[in-house]
N, C-alpha and C positions, 0 to 999 in steps of 0.2 A: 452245611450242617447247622441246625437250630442249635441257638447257645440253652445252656442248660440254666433256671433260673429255678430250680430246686432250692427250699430251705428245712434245714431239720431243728427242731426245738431243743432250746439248751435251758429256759425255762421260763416262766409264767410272761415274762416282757421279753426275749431277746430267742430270735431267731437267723442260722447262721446259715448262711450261703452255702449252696451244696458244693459250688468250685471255688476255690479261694484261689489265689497267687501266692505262691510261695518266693521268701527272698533267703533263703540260706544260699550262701556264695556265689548272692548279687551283691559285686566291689560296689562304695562307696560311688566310685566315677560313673559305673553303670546304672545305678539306682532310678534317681530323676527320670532319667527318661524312660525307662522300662515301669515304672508305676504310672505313669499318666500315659504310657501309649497302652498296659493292661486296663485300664480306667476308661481308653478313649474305647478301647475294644469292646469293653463291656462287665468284666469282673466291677463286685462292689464288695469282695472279699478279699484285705491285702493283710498277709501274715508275717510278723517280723520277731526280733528277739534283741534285747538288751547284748545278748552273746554271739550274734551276725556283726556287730560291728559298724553297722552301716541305717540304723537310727533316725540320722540327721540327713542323709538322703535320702531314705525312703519318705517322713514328712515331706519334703521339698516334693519329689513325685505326687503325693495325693493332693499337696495345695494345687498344683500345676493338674492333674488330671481334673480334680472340682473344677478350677477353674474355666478348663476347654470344655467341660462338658454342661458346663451348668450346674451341676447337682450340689449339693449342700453336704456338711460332716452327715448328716443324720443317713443319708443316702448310700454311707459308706460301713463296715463291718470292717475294723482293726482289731486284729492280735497282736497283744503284746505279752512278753516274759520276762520273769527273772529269773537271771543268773543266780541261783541259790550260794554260787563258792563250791569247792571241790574240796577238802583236804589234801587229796592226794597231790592235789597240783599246787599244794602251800596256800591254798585259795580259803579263809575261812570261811565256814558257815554265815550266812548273815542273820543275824539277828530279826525279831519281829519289826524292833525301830528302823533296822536299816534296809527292810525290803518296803515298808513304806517310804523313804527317804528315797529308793533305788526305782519305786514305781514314778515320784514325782520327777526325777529325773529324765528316766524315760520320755515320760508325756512332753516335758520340754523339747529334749532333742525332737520330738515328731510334730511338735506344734501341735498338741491336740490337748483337748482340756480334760479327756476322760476314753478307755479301752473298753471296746466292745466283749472284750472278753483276755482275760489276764490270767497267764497264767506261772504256776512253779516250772522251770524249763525243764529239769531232772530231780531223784533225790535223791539229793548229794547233802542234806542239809543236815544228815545224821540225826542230832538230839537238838537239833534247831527247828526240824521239819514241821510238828505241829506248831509253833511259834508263828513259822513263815505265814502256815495256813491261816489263822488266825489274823496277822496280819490282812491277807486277802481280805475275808470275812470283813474286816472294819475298811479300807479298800471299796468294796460293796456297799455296802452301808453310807457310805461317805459319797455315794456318786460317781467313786475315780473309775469305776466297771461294773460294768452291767451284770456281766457274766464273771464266772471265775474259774479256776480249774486246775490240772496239773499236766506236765507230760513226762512222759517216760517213767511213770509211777506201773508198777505188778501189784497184785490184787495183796500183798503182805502192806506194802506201802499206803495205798486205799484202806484197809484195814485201821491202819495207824490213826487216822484220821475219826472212824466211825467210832474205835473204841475212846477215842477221848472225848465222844459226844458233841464233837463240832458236825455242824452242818457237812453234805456230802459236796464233790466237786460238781460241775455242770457237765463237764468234759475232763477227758483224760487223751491228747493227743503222743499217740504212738503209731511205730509201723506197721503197716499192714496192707499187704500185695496177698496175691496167691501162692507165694512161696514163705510167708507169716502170716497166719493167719489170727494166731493166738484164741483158739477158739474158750479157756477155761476163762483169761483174764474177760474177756468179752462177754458168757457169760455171769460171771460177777458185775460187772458193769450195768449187763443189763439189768440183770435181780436190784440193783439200786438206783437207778435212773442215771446213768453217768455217761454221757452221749461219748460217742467213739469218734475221734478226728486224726484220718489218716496220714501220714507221711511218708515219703520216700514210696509214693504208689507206683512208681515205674522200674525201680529195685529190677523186673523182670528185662527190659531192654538193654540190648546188643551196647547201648551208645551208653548207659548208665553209670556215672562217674569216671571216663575214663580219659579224661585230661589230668595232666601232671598235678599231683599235688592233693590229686582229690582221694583220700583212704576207698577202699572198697573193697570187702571182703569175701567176693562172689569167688564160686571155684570157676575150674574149667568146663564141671560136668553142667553147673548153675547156664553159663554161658551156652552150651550148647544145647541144654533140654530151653532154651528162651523161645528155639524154631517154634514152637504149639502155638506162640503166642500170634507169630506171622501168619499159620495155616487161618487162625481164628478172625484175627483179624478183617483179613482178606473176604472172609466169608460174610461179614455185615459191610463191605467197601467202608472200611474206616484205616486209622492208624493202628498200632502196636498200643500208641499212648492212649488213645483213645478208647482202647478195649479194655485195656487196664483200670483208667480211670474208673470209667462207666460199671466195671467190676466192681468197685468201692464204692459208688454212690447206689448202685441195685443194691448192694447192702447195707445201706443205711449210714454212710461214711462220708463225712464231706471230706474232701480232697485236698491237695493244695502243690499242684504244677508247676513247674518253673520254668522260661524259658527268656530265651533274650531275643528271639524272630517272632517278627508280628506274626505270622502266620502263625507259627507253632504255637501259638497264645490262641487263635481264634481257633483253631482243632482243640486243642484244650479244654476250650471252655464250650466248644461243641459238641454236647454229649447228650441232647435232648431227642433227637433224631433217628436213634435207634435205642433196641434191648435188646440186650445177649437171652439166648431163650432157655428153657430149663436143664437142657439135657448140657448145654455147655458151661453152664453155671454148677454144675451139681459136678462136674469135670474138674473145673478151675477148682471146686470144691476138695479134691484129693491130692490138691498139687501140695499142702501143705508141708512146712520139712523144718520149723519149729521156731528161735526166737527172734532170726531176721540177722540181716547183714549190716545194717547205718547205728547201731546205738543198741547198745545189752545193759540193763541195770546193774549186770552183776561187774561189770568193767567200767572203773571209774574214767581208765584211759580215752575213753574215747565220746563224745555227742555229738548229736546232730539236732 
């Protein structure tokens, strides 16, 4: 399967890889070597978060993939984020100073002297939130990122932003599979140039969070209407992930996979190879069933 080297515009300098790698709950111990064998495979999109934990080996991984590969930082597409603070979790808001202070730490742990694209993780930041934004904005300004952006923001939150006459985000990374599709927030997004970056794009598979420890709040019926996604599958000789993905990216959605098997990494990032054709697209179209299972704004309990 040809790898996918797809990029969608997030603005006037920085364009983002249409498959990224994702590292939410890649441990620490695993990191290193799963970034530099994603690297050796072929991704030059690695996405990570101050609130993963795992920071300081993911850097280590991209030094070590550059280095087996040859390629240079410039070569490479990093996402990074801030942990805005929760309240609910005693966590406070951080201030504008301290999400600067929170970005340069970051960049430390990764070894990297500046984020291809940064962004607010959630918001949770209450009456800190344009503060944070703002922050970003000088952030930009300053070189530390190219790009800037938020996740897990609804078009109330986006709002927040326009109405205080700051510049708009580049991107708004949130879930989105065929069972979220969130078509009004997307929408808005579009009407403002606010690139769409998916997560949690496989939400629809059988195997989808179901080792100990992982939240998941798929039903039983979730689970069993997932069959369509095998029939389909089968039908372009790809994977389930592969359908899925390639779902996201026909839409204009860069992705962001995760796996710990080399293999499952090069299916992953193999999505150039085929296209699901209309009548199955316009199908996947109606699977809709509303805000998604990994992360709801209106629930401060839980992110992804």
């Amino acid at each position: 399967m040809t790898a996918m080297t797809q990029t969608f515009c997030l603005n006037d300098s920085t364009d983002i890889p249409a498959v990224g790698y994702g590292t939410y709950l890649v441990t620490p111990e695993d990191a290193p070597e799963a970034i530099e064998t994603a690297i050796r495979i072929g991704y030059r999109h690695i996405d990570t978060a101050s609130g993963y934990h795992n920071e300081k080996s993911v850097g280590a991984g991209i030094r070590a993939g550059l280095q087996a590969t040859g390629l240079s930082r410039a070569d490479i597409f990093v996402t990074g984020k801030l942990w805005p603070g929760n309240p609910a979790w005693g966590d406070v808001p951080k201030t504008g100073a301290e999400t600067l202070n929170e970005c340069g730490k970051s960049l430390a742990r990764l070894g990297l002297d500046y984020f291809d694209l940064y962004l607010i993780h959630a918001p949770y930041g209450g009456p800190e939130r344009v503060a944070q934004w703002r922050a970003l904005l000088e952030l930009q300004n300053a070189g530390k990122a190219r790009s800037i952006g938020v996740s897990n923001y609804n078009q109330s939150h986006l709002e927040e932003i326009r109405t205080a006459g700051l510049p708009k985000p580049d991107a708004n990374q949130i879930e989105l599979h065929p069972w979220s599709q969130k078509p009004e927030l997307l929408a808005y997004m579009r009407d403002h140039g606010i690139a769409p970056i998916a997560y949690s794009s496989l939400v629809p598979l059988s195997t989808w969070r179901t080792e100990e420890g992982q939240a998941s709040a798929k039903t039983d019926q979730m689970k069993a209407d997932g069959e369509v996604f095998v029939a389909m599958a089968r039908k372009y000789g790809v994977t389930e992930a592969q359908l899925l993905l390639r779902w996201g990216v026909q839409n204009g959605y860069a992705v962001l996979p995760k796996s710990l098997n080399p293999e499952r990494m090069r299916q992953n990032l193999g999505l150039a190879g085929f296209e699901i054709d209309a009548a199955d697209m316009a199908a996947m179209a109606e699977m809709d069933r509303g805000a998604g299972v990994a992360w709801a704004t209106g629930d401060p309990s839980t992110a992804a």
